[in-house]
N, C-alpha and C positions, 0 to 999 in steps of 0.2 A: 391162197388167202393170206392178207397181212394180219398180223397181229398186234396187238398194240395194251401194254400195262391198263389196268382200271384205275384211272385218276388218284383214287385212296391209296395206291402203292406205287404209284407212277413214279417217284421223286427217290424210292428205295432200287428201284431197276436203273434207273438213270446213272445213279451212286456206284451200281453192279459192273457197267459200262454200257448198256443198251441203247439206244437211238433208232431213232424214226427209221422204219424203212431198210433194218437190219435182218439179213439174210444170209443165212448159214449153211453151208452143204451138209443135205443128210447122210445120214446112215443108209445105205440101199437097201437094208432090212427094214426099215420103217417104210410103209406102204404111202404113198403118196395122196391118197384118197382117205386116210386115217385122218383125223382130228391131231392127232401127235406129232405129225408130219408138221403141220402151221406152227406147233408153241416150239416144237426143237428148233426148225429151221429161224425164229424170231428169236429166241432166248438161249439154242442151248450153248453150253460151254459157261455160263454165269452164274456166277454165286451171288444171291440177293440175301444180303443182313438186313434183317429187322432193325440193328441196330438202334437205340433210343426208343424203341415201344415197347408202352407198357402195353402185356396181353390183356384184352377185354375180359375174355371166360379162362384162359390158361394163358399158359408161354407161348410168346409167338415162335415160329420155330424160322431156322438158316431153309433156303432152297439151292440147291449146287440140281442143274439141267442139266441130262444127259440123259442120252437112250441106256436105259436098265436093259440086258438081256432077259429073256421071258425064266421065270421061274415057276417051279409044277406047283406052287402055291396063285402064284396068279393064273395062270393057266385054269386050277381049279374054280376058281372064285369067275374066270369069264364064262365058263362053263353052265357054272349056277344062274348067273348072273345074263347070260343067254346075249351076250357081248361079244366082241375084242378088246382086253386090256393091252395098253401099251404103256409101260413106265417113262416119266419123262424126266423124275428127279429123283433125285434125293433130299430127305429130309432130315432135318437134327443133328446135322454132322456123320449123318450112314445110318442113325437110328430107326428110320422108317421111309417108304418108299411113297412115289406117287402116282398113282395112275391113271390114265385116259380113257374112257371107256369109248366105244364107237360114234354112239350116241352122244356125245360132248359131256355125261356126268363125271368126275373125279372121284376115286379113291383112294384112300390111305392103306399102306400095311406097315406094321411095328418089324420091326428087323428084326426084336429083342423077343417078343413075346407073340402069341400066338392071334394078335387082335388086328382087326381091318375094319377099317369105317367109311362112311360118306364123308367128302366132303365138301360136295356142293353139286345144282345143277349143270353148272357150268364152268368151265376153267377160271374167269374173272373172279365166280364168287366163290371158288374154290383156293385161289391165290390168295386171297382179300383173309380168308378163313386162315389160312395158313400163315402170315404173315402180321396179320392184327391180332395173331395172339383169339380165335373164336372156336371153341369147342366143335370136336365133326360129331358126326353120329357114328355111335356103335353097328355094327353089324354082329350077327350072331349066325357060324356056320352051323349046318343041319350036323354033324356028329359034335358041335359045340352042346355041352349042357348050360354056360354060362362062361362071358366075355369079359375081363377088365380092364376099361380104359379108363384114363382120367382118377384112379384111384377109388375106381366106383363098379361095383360088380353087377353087372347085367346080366338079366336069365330071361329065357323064353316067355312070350306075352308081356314085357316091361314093353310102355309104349315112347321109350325113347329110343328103342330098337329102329332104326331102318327099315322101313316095310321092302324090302326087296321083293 
């Protein structure tokens, strides 16, 4: 399956080095039938700057593509989450990860602190989020009592929580 930028950030992957029709040898750890497999083999090795945007709801944050090896925090969360996560990037300069769920949803984990969110259906509106600077959602793990993203403390039954 090719892959190709959402219009709204098309011009920031372009800047990265990207083009039409670009094709990258994977990883042979990445499963070829994964959702991951497409955005590595289209994007990875690139670093897309947001460069000159201003964030809608936060910072937009840097993306650097690359297969993450699998960590026992993501492992846990696909577990919960009744998934395959695969990471395909890095975020914020190392500061948080990305990941692809089997089912095409994306999620975030904080490298620094203990928070993972949504953050989109789909890789498109999950780049778009990422890069235009758009708030994800919180998630809240079951031995979490309360999550802080964004400078904002989430606890159990807040309905901006992620219905996982």
């Amino acid at each position: 399956m090719e892959l190709e930028p959402p219009p709204s950030v098309r011009s920031l992957f372009v800047r990265a080095g990207w083009y039409p029709h670009r094709c990258k040898e994977l990883d042979e750890a990445v499963d070829p039938r994964h959702p991951a497999a497409a955005v590595l083999a289209a994007f990875g090795g690139l670093e897309v700057r947001p460069d000159g945007v201003t964030g809608r709801t936060c910072a937009p944050s840097a993306v650097h593509f690359v297969r993450l090896f699998p960590t026992k925090r993501a492992s846990d969360w696909s577990r919960l989450l009744k998934t395959e996560l695969v990471g395909i990037a890095e975020l914020a300069d190392g500061h948080a990860s990305l990941y692809l769920a089997d089912d095409g949803r994306v999620f975030g984990m904080s490298d620094i602190h203990d928070a993972c969110y949504f953050e989109g259906e789909t890789f498109a509106l999950a780049i778009e989020h990422v890069l235009l600077g758009k708030r994800a959602q919180p998630m809240l793990h079951p031995a979490q009592r309360e999550v802080i993203l964004y400078g904002v403390v989430y606890r159990r039954g807040d309905p901006a929580l992620y219905p996982w």
